[in-house]
SEKOLZA-90951 format. One record per atom (N, C-alpha, C, O, CB): residue in one letter; x, y, z negated. Coordinates in steps of 0.05 Angstrom, whole numbers, plus 5000, padded with zeros to 4 digits. Glycine has a CB too. Layout:
BEGIN
aXYZ;...
***
This chain:
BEGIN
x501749765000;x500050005000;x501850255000;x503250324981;x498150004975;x501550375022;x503750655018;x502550855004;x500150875001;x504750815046;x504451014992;x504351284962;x501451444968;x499451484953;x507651614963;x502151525007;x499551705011;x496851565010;x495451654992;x499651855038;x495951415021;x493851235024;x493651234991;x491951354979;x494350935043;x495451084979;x494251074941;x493351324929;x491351344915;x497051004917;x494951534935;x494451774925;x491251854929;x489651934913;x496551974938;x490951804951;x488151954961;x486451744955;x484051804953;x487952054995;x487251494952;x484451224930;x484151364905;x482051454896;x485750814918;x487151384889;x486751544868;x484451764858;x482851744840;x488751644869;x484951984879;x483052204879;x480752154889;x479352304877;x483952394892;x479652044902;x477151884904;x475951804881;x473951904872;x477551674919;x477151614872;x476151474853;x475251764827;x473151854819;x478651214845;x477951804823;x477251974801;x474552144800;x473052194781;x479352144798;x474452274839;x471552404828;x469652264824;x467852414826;x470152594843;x468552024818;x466151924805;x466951814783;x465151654777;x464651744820;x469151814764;x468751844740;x468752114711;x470552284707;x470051694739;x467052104699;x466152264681;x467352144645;x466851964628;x462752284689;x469152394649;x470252344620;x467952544587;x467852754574;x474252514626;x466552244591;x463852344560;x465652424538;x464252454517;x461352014544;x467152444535;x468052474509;x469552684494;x470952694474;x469152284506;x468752864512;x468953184517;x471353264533;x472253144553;x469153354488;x472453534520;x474853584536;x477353554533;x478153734518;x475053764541;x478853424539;x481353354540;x483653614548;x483653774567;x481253114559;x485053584532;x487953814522;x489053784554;x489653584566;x491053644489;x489254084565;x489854134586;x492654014604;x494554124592;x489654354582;x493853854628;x495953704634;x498153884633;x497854104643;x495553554658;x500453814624;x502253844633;x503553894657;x504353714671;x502653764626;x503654134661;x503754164687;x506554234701;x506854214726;x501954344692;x508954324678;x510754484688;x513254444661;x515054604657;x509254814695;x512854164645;x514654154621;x515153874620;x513053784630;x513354274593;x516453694614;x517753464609;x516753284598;x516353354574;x519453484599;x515853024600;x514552834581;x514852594595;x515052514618;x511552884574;x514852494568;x516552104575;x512952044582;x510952084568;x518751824531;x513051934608;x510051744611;x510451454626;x510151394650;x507551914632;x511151324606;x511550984614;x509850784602;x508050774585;x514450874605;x511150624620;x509450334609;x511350074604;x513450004614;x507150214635;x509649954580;x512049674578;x511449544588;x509049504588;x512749514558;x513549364607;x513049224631;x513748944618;x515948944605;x514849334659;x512348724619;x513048444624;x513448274643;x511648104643;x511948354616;x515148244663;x514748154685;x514947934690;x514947884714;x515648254699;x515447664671;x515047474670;x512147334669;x511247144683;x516247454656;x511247464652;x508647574639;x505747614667;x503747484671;x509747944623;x506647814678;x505547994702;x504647854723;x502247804729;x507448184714;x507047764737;x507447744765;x507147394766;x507247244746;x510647904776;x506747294795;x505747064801;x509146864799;x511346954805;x503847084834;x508446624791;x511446494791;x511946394826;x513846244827;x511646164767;x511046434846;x511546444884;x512646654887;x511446864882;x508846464905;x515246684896;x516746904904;x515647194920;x516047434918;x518546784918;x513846994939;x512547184961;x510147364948;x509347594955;x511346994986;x509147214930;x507247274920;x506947534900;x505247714901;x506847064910;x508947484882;x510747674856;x511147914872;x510248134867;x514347544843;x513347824904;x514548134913;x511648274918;x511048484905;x516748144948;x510248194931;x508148394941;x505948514926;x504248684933;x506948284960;x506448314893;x504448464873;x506148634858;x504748784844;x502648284854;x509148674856;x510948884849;x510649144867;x510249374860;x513848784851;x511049034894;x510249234907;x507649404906;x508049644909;x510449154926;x504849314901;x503049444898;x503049584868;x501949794860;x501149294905;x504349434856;x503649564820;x505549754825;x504449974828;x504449344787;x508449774828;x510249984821;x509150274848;x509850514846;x514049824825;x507950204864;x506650474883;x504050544861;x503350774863;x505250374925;x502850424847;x500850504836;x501550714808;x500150904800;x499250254831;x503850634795;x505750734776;x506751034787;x506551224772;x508250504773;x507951084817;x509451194834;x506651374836;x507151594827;x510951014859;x504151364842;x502751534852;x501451674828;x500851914826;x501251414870;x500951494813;x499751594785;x502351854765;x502252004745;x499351234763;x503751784782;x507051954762;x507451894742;x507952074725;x507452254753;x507551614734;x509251504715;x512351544722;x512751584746;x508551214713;x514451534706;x516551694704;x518751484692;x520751524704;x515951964685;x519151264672;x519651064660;x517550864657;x515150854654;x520651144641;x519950664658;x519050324652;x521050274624;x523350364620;x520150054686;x519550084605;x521249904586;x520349664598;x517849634596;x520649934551;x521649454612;x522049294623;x523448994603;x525748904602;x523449434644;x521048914590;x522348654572;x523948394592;x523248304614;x519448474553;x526648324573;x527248054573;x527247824556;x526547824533;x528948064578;x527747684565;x527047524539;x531347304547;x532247254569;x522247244546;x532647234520;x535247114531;x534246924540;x535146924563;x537547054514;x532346664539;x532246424555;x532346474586;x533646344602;x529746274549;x529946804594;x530546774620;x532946884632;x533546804655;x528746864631;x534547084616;x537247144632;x539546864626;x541546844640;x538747484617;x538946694609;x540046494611;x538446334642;x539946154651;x539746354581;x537146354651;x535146134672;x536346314697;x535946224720;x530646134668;x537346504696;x538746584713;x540846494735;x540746554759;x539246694702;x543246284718;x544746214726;x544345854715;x545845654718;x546746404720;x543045864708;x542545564686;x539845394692;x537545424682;x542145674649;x540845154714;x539245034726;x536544904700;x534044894696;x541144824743;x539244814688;x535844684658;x534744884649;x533244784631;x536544514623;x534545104648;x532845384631;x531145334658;x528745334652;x534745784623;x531545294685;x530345394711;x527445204719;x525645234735;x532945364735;x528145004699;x525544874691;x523844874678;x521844734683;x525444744686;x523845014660;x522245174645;x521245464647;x519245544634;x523245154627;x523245644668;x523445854673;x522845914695;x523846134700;x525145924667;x521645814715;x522445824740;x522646124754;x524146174773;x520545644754;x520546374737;x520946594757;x524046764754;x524846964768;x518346814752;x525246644737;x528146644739;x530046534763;x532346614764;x528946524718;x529046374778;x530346274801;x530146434821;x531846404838;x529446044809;x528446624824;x528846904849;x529247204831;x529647434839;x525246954872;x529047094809;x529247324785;x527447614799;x527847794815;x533247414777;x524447494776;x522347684785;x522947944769;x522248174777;x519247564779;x523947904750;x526348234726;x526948284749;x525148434757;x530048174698;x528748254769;x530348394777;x528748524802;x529548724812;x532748244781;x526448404812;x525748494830;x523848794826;x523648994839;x524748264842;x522748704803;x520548904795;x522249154786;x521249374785;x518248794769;x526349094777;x526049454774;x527749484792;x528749704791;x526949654745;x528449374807;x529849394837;x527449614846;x527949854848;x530049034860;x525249514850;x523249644864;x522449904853;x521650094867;x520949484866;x522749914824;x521550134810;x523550414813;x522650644816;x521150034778;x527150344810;x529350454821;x528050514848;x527250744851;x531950264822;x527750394863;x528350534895;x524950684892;x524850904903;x528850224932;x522550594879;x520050974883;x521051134856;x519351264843;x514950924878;x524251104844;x525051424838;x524451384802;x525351524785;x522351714858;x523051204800;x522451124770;x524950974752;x526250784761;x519850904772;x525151074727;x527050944714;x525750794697;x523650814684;x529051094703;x527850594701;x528050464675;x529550344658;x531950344662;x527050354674;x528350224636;x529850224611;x530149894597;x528149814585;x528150454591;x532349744599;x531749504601;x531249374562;x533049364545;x534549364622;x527949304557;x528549204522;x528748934527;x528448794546;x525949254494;x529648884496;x529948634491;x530248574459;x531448724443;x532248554506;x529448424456;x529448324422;x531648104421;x532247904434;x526148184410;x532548234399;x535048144396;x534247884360;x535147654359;x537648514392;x533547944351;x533247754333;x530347644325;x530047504305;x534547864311;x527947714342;x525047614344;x524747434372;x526247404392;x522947894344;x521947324366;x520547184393;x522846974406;x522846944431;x519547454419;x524846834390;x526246614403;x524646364398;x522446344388;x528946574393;x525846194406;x524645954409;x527245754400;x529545834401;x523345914441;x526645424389;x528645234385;x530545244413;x533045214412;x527244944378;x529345264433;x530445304463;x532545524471;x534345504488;x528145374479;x532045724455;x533245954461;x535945954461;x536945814444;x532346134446;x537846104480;x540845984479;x543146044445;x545345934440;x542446164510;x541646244429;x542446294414;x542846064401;x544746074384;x541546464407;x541845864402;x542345584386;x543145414401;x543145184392;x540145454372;x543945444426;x544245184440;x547245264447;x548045464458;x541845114469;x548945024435;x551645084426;x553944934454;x556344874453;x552144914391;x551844894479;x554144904506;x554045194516;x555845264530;x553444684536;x552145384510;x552045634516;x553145814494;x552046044492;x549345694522;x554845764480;x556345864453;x554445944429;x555346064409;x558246124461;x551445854431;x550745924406;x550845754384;x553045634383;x548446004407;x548345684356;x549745594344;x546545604333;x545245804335;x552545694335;x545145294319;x543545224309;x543345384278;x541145444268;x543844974311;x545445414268;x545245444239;x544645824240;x544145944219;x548645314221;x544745934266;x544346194265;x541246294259;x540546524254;x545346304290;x539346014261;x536846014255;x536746114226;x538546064211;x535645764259;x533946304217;x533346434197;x532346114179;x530945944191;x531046714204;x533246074146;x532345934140;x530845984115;x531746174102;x533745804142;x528745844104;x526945924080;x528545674059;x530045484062;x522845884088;x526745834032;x527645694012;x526645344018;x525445244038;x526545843984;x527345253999;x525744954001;x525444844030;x523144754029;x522544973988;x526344804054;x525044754067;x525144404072;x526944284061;x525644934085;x523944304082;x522344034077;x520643894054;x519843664052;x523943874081;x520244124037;x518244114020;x516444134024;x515844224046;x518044224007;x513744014002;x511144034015;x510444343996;x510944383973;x508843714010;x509244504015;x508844824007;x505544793993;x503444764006;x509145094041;x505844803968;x502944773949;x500544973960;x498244973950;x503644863914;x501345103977;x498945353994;x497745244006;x495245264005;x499645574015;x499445034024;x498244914054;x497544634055;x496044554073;x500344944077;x498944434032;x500444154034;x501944094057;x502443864062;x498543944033;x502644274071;x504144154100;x508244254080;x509144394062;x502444454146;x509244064101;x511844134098;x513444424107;x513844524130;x512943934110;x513944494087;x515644764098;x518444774118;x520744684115;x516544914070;x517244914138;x518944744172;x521345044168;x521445254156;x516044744220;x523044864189;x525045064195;x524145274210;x523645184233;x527144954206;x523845514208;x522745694232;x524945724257;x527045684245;x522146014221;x525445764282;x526545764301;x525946104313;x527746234322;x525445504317;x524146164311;x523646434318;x524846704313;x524246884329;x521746464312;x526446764293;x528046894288;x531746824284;x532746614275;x526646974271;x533347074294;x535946974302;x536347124271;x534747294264;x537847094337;x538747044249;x539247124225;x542647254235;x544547114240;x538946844199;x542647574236;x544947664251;x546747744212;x548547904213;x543848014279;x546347664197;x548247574165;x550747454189;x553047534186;x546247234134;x550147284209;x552747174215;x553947374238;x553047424260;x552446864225;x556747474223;x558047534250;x558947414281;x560147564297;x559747584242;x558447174285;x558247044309;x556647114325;x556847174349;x557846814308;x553847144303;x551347234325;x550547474328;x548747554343;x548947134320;x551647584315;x551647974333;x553447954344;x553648164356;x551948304317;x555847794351;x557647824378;x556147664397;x556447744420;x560747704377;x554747474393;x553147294417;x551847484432;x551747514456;x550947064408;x550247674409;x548347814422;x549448094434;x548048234449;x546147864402;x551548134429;x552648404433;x553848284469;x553448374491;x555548534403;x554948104462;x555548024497;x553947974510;x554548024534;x556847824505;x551347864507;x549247844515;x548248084519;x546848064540;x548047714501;x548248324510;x547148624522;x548348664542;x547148714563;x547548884506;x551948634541;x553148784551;x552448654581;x551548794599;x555848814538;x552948354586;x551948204610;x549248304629;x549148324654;x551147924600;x547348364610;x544548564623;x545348674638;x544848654662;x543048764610;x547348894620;x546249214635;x548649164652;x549049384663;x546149574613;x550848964663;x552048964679;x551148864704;x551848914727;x553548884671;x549048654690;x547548464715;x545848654724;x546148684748;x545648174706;x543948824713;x541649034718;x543349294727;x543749484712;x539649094690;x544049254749;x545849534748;x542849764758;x541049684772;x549249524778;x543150014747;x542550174753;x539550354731;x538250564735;x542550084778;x539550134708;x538250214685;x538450464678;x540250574691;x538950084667;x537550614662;x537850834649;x538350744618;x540150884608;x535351014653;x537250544601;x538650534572;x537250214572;x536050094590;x537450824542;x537950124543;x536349934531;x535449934503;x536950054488;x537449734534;x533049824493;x531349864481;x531049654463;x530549474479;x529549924496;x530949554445;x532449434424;x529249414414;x528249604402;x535249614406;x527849144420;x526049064405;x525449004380;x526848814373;x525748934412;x523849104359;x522949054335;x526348974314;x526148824295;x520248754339;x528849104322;x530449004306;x529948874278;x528949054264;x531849164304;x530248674266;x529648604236;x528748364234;x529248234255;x527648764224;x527648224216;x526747974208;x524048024212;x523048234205;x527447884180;x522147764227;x519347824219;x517747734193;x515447674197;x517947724239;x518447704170;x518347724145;x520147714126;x522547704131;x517147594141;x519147704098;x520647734073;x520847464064;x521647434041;x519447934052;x520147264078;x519446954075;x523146784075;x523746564065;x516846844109;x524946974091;x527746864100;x530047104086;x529047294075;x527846844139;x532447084088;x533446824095;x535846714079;x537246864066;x534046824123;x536146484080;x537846334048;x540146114073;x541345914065;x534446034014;x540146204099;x542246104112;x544846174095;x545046354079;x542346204141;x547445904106;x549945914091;x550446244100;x551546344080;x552745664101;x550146414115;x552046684120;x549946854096;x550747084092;x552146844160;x548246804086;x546146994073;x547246914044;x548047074028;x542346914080;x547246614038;x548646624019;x550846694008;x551146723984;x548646504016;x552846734028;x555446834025;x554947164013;x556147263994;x557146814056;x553647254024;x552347614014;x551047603991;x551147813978;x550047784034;x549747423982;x549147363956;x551347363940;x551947543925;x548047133952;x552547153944;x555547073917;x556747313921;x557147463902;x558446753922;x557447393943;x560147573938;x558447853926;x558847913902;x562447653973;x556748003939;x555548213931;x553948283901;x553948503889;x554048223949;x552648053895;x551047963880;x550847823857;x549147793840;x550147883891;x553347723861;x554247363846;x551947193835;x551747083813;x556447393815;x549847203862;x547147053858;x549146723879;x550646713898;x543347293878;x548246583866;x549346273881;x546846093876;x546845893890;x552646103864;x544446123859;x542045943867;x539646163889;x539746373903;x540245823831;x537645963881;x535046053902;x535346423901;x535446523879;x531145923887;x535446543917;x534446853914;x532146903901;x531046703891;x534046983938;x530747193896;x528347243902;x528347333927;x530347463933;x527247373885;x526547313943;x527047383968;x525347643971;x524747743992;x526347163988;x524847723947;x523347993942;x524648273929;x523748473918;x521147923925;x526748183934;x527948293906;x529748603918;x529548663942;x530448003889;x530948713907;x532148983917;x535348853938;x536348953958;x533149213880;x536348573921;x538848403932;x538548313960;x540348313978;x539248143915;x535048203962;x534348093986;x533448224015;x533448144039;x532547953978;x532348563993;x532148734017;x535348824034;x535748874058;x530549034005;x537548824010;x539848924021;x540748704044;x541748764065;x542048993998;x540448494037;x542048244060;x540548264075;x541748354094;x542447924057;x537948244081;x536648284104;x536948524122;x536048514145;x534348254099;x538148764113;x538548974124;x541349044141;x541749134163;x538049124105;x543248954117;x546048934129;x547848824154;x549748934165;x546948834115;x546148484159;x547248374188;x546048534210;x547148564232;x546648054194;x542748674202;x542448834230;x543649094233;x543949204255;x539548894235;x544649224206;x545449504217;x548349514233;x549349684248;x545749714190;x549149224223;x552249224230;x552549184260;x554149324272;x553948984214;x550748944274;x549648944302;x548949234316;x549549284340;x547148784301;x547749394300;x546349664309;x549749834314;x550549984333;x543749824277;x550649774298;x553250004308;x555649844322;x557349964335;x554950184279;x555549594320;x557449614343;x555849624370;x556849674392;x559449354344;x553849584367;x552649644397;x551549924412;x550849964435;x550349474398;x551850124383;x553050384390;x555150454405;x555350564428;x553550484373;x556850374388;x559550384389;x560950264424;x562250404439;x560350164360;x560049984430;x559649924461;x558650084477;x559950174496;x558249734468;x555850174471;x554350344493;x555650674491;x555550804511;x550550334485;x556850794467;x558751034473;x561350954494;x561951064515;x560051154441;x562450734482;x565150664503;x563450534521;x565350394516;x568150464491;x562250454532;x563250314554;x559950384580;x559550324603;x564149924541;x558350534560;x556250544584;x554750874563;x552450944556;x553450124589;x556950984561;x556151254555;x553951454570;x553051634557;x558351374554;x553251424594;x550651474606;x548651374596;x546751534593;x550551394629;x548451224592;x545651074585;x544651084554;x546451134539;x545750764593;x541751024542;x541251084524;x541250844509;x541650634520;x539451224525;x540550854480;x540150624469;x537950634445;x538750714423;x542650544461;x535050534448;x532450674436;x532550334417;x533750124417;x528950784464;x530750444404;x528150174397;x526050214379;x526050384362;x529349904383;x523549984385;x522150064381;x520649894359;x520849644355;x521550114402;x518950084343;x518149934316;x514850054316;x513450154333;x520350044283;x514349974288;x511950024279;x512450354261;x514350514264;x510949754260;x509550384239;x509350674234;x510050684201;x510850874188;x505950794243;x509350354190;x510250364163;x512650274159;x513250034159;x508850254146;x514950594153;x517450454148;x518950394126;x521150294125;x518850534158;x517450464107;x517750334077;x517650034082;x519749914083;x515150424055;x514049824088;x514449584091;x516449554104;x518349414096;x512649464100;x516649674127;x519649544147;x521949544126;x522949314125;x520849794178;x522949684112;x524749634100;x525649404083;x527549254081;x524649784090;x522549444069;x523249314040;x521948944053;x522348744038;x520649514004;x521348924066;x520848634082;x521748534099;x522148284100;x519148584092;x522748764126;x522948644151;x526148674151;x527048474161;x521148794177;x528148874141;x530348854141;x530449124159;x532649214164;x531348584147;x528349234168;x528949414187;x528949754180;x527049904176;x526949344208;x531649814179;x531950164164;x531450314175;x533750414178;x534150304155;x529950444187;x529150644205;x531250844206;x532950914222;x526650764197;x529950924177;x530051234172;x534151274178;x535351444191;x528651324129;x535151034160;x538051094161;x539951064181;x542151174184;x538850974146;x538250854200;x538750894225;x538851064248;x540151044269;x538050784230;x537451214242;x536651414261;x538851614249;x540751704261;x533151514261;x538251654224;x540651954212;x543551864218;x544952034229;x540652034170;x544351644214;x547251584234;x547451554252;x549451434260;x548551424233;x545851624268;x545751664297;x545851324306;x548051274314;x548551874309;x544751184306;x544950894318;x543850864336;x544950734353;x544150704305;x541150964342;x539150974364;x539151254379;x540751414369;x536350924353;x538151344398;x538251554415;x535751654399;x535451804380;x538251494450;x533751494418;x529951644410;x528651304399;x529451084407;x527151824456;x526251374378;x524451124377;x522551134388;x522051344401;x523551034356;x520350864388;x518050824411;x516950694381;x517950524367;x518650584447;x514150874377;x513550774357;x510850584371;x509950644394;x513151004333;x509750354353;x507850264366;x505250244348;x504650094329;x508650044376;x503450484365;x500450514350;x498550514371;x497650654388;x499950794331;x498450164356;x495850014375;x492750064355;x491949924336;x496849574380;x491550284368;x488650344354;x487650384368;x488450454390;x487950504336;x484750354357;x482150384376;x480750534368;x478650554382;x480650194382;x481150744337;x479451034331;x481551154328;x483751074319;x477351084306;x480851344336;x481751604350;x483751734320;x486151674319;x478451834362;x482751864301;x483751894268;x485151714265;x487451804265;x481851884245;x485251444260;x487951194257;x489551284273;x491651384266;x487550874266;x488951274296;x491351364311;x492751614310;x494951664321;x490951354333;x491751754298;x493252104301;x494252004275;x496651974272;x490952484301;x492451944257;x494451934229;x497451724238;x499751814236;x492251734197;x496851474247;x499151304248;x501951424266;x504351374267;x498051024261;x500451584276;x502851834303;x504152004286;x506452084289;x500952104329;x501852084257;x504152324240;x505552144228;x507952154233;x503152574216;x504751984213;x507551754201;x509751814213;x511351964202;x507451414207;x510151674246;x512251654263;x512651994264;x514352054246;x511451474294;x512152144272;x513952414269;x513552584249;x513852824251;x513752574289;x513052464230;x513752664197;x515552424191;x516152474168;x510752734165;x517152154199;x519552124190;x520852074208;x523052174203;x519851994173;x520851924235;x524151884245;x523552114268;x525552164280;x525551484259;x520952274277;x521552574286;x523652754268;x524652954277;x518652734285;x523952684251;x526152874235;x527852804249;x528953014256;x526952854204;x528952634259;x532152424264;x532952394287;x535352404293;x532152104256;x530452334309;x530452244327;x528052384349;x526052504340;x530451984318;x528752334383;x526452444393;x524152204392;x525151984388;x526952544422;x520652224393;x520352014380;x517752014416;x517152224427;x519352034337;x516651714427;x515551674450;x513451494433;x514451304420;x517451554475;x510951534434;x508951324423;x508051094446;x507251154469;x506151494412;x508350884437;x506550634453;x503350654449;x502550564428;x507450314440;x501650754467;x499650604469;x497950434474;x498450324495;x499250624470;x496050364464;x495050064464;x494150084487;x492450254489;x492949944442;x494749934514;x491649924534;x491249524516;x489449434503;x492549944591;x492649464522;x491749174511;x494348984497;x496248924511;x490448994539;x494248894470;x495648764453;x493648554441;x491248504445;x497048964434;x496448394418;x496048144409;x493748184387;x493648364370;x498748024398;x491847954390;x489648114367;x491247974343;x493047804344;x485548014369;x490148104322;x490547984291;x488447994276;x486447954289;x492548114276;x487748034249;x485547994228;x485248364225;x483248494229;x486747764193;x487648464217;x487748724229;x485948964247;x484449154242;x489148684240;x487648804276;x486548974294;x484848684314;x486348564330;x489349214311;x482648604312;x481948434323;x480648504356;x480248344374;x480448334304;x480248824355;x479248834386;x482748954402;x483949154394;x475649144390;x483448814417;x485948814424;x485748974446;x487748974460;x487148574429;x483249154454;x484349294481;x482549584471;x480749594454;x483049104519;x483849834489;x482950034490;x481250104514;x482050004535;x484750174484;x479450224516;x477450384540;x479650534558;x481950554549;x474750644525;x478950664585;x480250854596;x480051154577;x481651334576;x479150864625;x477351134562;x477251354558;x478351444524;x478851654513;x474451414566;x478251204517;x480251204497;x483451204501;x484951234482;x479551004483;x484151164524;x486751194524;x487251484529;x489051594515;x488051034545;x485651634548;x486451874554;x485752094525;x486652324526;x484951944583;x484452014505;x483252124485;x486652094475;x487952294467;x480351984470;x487751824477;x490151814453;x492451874465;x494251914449;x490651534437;x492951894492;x495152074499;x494352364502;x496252504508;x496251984525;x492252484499;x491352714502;x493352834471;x495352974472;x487352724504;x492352724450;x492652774427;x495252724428;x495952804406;x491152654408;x497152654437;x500852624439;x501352844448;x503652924443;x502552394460;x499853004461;x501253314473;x501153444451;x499053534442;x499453504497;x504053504434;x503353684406;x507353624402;x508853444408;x500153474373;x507953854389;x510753844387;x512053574365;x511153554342;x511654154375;x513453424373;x514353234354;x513853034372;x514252814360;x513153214326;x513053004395;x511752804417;x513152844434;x512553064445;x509052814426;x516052644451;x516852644467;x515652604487;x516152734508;x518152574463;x512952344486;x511752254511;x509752054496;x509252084472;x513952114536;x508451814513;x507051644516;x508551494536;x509651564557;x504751714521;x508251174519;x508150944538;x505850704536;x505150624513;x510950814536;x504550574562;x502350474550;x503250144561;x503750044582;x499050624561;x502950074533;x502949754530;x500349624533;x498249704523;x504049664502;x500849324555;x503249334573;x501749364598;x499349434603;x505349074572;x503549294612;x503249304647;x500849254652;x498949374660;x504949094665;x501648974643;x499148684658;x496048824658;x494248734673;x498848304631;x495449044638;x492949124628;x491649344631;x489449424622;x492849114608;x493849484651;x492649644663;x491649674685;x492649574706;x493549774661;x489949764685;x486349684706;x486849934740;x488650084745;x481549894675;x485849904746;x486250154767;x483850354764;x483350534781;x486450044801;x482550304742;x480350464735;x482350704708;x482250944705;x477150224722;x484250464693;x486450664673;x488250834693;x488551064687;x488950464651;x489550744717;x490850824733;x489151174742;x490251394741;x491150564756;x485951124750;x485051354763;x485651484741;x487851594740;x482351374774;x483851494717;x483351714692;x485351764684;x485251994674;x481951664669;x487251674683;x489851774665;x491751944697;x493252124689;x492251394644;x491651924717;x492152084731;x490252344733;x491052574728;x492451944751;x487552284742;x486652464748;x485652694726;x484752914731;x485052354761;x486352584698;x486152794678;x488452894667;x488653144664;x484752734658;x489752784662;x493152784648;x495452854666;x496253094668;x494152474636;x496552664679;x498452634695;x498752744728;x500252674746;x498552394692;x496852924726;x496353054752;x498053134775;x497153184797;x495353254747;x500853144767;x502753204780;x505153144774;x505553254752;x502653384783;x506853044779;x510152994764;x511453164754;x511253404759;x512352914778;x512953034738;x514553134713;x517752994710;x518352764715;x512553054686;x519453204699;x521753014692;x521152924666;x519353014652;x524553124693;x523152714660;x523452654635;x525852904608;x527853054608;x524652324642;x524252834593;x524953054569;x528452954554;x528552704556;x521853004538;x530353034545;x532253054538;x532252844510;x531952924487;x532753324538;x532752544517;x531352274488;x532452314474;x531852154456;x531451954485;x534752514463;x537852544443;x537152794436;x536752984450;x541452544459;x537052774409;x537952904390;x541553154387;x543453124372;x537852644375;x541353274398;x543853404387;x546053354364;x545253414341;x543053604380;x548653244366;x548553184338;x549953434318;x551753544330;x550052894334;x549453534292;x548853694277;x551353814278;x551754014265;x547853604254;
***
C-alpha cells in the first residue's frame, strides 16, 4: 500500500468518526514528541516468509502515514539464538528468515527509528540459552526459591525450580548478557538505542542460588535460609542488577556512544524496590539509563493521569520520562479488561501533552486496529514531528 493512497484512506476514514467524549487538547503541531509503539514481531507477523514481508510492509506504511516516529521492537535471546542455531530453528522458525530483522529493516528505510528491547533477566524459559551450557550459559544461573522440592502447605504441590528468571548475583551472567547486547546492536545495525526490559526479579519469592548466598555470608554473615523479605534480601536482589546496569552503560558510552540506553518499568517504585530488585530512582540519578518508558495500562481515565504523575513526580526528576499505553495487554485479577477503546486511547495520550511527558508509546503492535490508526492520526498526530532530546543534561 503506498504512503499517498494510505494517507488519503486515513483521512477518509477519519471524517466519519466522531470523537463523543468531548474535546481533546489541541495536536502538536510544531514541537517534539516521542510517538511509538511496542513492536513484537514474533508475536505479529505470519511464520511464511512471503507472508510476514508483505504484512510488515503494510503495517510499517500505516505507522509511516499515521507519523509514528519510533519503534521499541522486542527480542526475546532464544530467538537471536535461532538465528544462527539450527535446534532453536525448530522451535523458532520465524528466526530462519529473521522476521526482527525484516520489520526494522523496513521501519529504517520509511524514516522511522527504532529502538531494539529486550529483557535481560525476565520471560526466559528452561530453553533459553542462558542455561544451555554449549551456548556458554549455565543452569545454576536460574533464580532459586527456598525449599525447593518441597511440598508448599498453600498449594500441596511441590515447590518447582522456576526457569523464568535469569539471577544476574552471578558475575558470569551479566557478562553472558552484556555480550549478548553487544551481538544485537551489532547484528541490528542501524538502531537508535536499546531498551532494557522490566530489569529486576519478578518477585520477592527468589533468590537463595549459590551466588546469592555468597552476598549473604560475606555482606550479611547470614549462611541459613534468608528472609526473603527482609532489608538484606532487598539489597541482593538489587546489587547483581545495578552492576549489569553500569557496565552496560559503561559499553554503550565506549563503544556505541550514539545510541541510547532506556528501560522500561511500572509506576510503583517503592514495590519495585523493595520486591522486584528494581531501583529506579537510583538508577536514573547515576545516570544508568538515558529516558524511562513507564507502563500505565488503564482503562479510566483518573487511574491513568494519577499513575502518569507517579512516573513524573519521580524518575521525571532524573530522567526524560515516555508513557506506554495500553491499546491491548495481559489481563490479570487487577486489570481484567485488557484492551482500551480508540477513544480512550486518544483521551490518554491527549492527557500526556503536559510538561514532564516526553511522548507516548502504545502497547503493542499486534492491537492496533486501523480504526486506532485513523483517530489517533486524525486527532493527535496530524502531522510529523521530530523526536524530543531522551537525555537528561548531566548536572
Amino acid at each position: 500500500m503506498k504512503l499517498k493512497s494510505l494517507t488519503m484512506w486515513i483521512g477518509a476514514c477519519a471524517a466519519s468518526l466522531l470523537i463523543s467524549s468531548g474535546a481533546l487538547a489541541a495536536p502538536r503541531q510544531n514541537s517534539a514528541e516521542v510517538r511509538a509503539a511496542y513492536i513484537v514481531p514474533e508475536a505479529q507477523f505470519s511464520p511464511d516468509e512471503k507472508t510476514a514481508t508483505q504484512q510488515i510492509a503494510d503495517f510499517v506504511a500505516k505507522l509511516q502515514a499515521a507519523n509514528f516516529n519510533l519503534l521499541f521492537v522486542y527480542v526475546r535471546s532464544e530467538y537471536f539464538a535461532a538465528l544462527t542455531d539450527a535446534t532453536y530453528q525448530k522451535t523458532v522458525p520465524k528466526a530462519k528468515f529473521d522476521v526482527v530483522g525484516l520489520f526494522i529493516n523496513a521501519a529504517l528505510k520509511a524514516g522511522i527509528k527504532v529502538d531494539l528491547t529486550y529483557s535481560v533477566t525476565k520471560y526466559k524459559s528452561k530453553a533459553s540459552p542462558e542455561f544451555v551450557t554449549r551456548l556458554g550459559g549455565n543452569p545454576d544461573w536460574a533464580v532459586k526459591r527456598p525449599n525447593q522440592g518441597s511440598i508448599d502447605p498453600k498449594t500441596g504441590k511441590p515447590i518447582v525450580q522456576p526457569w523464568t528468571v535469569v539471577c544476574l548475583s552471578w558475575a558470569a551472567a551479566r557478562q553472558f548478557e552484556l555480550n549478548l547486547i553487544d551481538k544485537m546492536l551489532q547484528h541490528y545495525k542501524g538502531v537508535s538505542g536499546i531498551q532494557i526490559e522490566e530489569p529486576g526479579y519478578s518477585s520477592n519469592d527468589f533468590c537463595v542460588c549459590t551466588a546469592c548466598m555468597q552476598i549473604y555470608k560475606d555482606q550479611f554473615h547470614i549462611t541459613g535460609t534468608p528472609d526473603l523479605k527482609s532489608a538484606a534480601a532487598q539489597y541482593v536482589r538489587i546489587i547483581g542488577v545495578t552492576q549489569f546496569l553500569q557496565a552496560l552503560r559503561k559499553l554503550m558510552n565506549t563503544k556505541y556512544p550514539g545510541l541510547s540506553l532506556s528501560a522500561n518499568g511500572g509506576y510503583d517504585f517503592a514495590a519495585a524496590k523493595t520486591t522486584l530488585g528494581s531501583d529506579w530512582v537510583n538508577w536514573a540519578k547515576a545516570g544508568l539509563i538515558d529516558f524511562y518508558v513507564g507502563q500505565v495500562y488503564q482503562s479510566d481515565l483518573p487511574g491513568f493521569n494519577a499513575h502518569v504523575a507517579q512516573v513524573v513526580n519521580t524518575m521525571g526528576l532524573y530522567c526524560p520520562v515516555v508513557i506506554l499505553v495500553g491499546v491491548g495487554w495481559y489481563a490479570s485479577k487487577l486489570l481484567p479488561n485488557a484492551k482500551n477503546s480508540p477513544v480512550t486511547i486518544t483521551q490518554e495520550i491527549s492527557a500526556l501533552r503536559t510538561d514532564g511527558v516526553a511522548g507516548e508509546a502504545l502497547f503493542s503492535g499486534k492491537d492496533i486496529t486501523d480504526t486506532i490508526f485513523t483517530q489517533v492520526h486524525s486527532s493527535l498526530f496530524t502531522s510529523p514531528v521530530g523526536l524530543p532530546l531522551l537525555k537528561f543534561a548531566p548536572p
